[in-house]
C-alpha positions in Angstrom: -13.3 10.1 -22.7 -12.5 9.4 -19.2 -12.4 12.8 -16.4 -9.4 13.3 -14.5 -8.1 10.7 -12.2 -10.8 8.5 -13.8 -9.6 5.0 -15.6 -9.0 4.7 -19.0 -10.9 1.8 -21.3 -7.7 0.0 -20.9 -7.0 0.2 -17.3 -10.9 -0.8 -16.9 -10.6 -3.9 -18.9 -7.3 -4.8 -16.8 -9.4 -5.2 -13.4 -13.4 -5.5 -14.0 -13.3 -9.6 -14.0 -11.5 -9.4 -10.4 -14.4 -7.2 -8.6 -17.7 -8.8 -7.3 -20.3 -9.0 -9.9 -19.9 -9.4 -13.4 -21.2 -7.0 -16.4 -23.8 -9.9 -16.8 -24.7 -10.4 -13.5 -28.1 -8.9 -11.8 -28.0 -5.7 -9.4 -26.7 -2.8 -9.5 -23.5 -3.5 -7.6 -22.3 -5.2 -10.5 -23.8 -2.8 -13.2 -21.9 0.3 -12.0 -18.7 -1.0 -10.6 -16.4 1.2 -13.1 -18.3 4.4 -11.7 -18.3 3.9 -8.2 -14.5 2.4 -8.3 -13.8 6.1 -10.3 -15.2 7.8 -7.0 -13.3 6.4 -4.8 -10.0 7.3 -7.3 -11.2 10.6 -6.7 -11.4 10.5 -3.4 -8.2 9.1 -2.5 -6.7 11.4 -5.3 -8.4 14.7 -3.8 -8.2 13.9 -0.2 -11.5 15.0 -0.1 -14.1 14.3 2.6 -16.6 11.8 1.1 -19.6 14.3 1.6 -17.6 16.5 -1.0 -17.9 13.8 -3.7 -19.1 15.6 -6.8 -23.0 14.8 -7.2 -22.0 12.9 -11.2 -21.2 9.9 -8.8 -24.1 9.4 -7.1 -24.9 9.6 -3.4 -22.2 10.2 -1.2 -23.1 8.2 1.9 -24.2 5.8 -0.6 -20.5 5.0 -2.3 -19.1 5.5 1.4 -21.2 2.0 2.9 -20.0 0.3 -0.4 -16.6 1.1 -0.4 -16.7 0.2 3.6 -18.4 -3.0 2.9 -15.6 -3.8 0.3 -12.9 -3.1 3.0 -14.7 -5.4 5.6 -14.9 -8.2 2.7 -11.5 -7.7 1.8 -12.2 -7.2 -1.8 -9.7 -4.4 -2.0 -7.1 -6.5 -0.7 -8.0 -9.3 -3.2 -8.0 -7.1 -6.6 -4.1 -5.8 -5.3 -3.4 -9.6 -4.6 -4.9 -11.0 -8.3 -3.7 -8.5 -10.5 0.1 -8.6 -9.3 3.0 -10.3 -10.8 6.7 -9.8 -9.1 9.8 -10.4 -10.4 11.3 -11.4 -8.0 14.8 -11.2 -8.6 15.3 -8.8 -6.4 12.6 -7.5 -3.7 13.0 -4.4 -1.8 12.3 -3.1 1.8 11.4 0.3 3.3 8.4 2.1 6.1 7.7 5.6 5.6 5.5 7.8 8.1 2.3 9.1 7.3 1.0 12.2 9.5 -2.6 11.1 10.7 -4.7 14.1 10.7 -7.2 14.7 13.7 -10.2 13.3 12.3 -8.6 9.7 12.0 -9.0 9.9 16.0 -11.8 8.1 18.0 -12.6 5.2 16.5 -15.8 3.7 17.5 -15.2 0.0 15.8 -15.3 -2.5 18.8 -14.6 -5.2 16.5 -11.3 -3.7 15.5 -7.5 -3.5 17.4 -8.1 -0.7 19.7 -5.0 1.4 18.0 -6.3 1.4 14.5 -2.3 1.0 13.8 -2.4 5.1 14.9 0.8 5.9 17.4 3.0 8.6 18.3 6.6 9.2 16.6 8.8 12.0 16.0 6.5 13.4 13.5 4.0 13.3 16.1 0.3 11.4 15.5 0.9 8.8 13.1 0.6 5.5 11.0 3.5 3.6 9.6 3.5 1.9 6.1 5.6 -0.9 5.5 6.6 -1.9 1.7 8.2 -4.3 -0.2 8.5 -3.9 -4.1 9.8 -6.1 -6.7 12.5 -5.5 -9.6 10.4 -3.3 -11.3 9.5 -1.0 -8.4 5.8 -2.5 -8.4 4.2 -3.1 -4.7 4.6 -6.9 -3.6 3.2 -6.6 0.3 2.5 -3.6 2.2 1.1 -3.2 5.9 0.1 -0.9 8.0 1.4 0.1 11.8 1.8 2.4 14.5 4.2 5.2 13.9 6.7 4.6 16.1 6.7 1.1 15.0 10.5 0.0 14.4 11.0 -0.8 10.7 12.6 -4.3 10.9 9.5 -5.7 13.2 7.8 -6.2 10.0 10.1 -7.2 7.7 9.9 -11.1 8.0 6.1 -10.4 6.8 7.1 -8.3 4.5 9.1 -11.3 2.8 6.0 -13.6 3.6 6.6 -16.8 1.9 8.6 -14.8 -1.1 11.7 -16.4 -2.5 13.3 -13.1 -3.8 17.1 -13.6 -5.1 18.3 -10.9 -3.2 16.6 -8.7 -0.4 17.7 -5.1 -0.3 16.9 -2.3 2.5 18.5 -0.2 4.8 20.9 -0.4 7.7 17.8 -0.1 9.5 17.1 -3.9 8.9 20.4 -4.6 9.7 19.3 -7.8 12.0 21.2 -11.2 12.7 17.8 -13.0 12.5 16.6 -11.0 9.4 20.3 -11.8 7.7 20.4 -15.3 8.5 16.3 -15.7 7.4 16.8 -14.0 4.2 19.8 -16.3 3.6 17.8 -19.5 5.0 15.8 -18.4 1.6 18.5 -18.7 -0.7 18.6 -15.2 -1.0 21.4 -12.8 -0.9 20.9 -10.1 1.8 21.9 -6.1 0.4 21.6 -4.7 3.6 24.6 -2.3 5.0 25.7 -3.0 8.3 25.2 -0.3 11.1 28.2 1.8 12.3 28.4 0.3 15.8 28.5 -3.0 14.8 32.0 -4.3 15.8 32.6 -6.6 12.7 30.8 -4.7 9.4 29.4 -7.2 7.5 29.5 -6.7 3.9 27.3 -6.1 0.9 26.9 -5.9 -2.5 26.7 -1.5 -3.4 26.3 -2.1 -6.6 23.0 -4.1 -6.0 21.9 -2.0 -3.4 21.6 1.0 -5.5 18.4 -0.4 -6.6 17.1 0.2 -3.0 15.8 3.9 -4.3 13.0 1.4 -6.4 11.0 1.1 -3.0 11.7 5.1 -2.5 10.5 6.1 -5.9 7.0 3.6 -5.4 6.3 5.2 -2.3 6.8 8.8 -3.6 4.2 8.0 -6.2 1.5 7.0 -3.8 1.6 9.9 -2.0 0.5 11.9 -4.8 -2.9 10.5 -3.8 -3.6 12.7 -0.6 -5.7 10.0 1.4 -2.6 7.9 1.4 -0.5 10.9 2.2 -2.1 11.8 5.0 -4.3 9.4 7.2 -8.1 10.5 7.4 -9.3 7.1 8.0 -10.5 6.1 11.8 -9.7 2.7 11.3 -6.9 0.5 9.7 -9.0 -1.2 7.8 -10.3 2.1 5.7 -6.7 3.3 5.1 -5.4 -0.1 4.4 -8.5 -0.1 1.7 -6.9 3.0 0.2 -3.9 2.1 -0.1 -4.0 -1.4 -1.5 -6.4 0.8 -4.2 -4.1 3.0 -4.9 -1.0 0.5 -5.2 -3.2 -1.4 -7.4 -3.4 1.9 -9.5 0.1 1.4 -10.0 0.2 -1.4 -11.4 -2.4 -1.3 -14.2 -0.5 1.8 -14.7 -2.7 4.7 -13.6 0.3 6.3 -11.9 3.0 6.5 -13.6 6.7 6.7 -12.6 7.4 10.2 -11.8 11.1 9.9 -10.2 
């Protein structure tokens, strides 16, 4: 029987094939992969500093370097990427602010961007996370950026090289060049026209309705405190939790609390 935030047999068997090593496979790494992937559930879970880990899991500074290596690898990024499978009838847009707390200051990584994706916005020292989620709610891209970061800079990556049916987000996308991209696509854009345009364009409010989707996913990862406030001194890190915890989503781990 599994402790609390830990996975299930089931939600095991659904990733262990996509991380490095292989039950059969020499070293360590690969013959403890299911506890050290449950500490760093707890850790994003708790919000906890890693020193706090509980003892069962080994040496803190040792799962620390791991789960840092893994980030630098990109194996995080790679497990989210693998296990996904969007139905992409419709795909849905949004950003919400994350508060970065004081420790995520002062990076000393040279070899990263020199804002860590950390800025300043009305809810003061922040990060940005921009979403997109599929017909079933289920994360299809997400990236990271400065707070005051406006939301429609990153929407064309946010549709990548997607071919959703329809694209649905706020009037805060409302863009000529994202309308007439998303309709280059094929697709049908849901996206409400601001009030000072002088012609309203207009939309389909019955599809859009299906906007709260993205709203819902993101309400659900903040229920693990690492991603709902930012800790991390570098992108990377936080980037690393998050694509973890969206990947927890999907397997099922979290389940839809809206």
């Amino acid at each position: 029987m599994s402790r609390r935030y830990e996975l299930t047999d089931e939600q095991w068997d659904r990733i262990k094939n996509l991380l490095p090593g292989r039950e059969e496979s020499p070293g360590r790494h690969a013959k403890d992969n299911r506890l050290f992937i449950n500490a760093v559930i707890w850790v994003a879970r708790t919000g906890s500093p890693w020193r706090d880990l509980p003892a069962y899991f080994g040496l803190w500074n040792s799962v620390f370097q791991r789960f840092n290596r893994w980030t630098k690898s990109g194996v995080w990024e790679k497990v989210f990427r693998e296990i996904q499978d969007p139905d992409l009838k419709s795909l849905m847009l949004d950003s919400t602010i994350i508060r970065a707390h004081q420790h995520a200051a002062g990076s000393t990584d040279k070899n990263e961007n020199c804002d860590e994706s950390l800025g300043r916005s009305r809810g003061g020292f922040s990060t940005k996370l921009h979403i997109s989620v599929d017909d079933k709610g289920l994360p299809v891209e997400i990236l990271v950026g400065p707070g005051q970061e406006h939301d429609v800079t990153r929407a064309k990556e946010l549709l990548s090289a997607h071919e959703p049916e329809a694209v649905i987000a706020d009037k805060g996308y409302d863009s000529d060049d994202l309308v007439k991209d998303v309709e280059d696509r094929g697709a049908e854009a849901v996206i409400p026209p601001r009030s000072n345009r002088k012609t309203h364009r207009k939309y389909n409010k019955k599809l859009y309705k299906k906007r709260n989707l993205v709203e819902r996913f993101m309400n659900r990862i903040k229920h693990y405190r690492r991603i709902a406030t930012r800790y991390d001194k570098t992108e990377r890190n936080y980037q690393g939790f998050v694509h973890i915890v969206s990947t927890l989503v999907i397997v099922g781990v979290i389940v839809n609390t809206a």
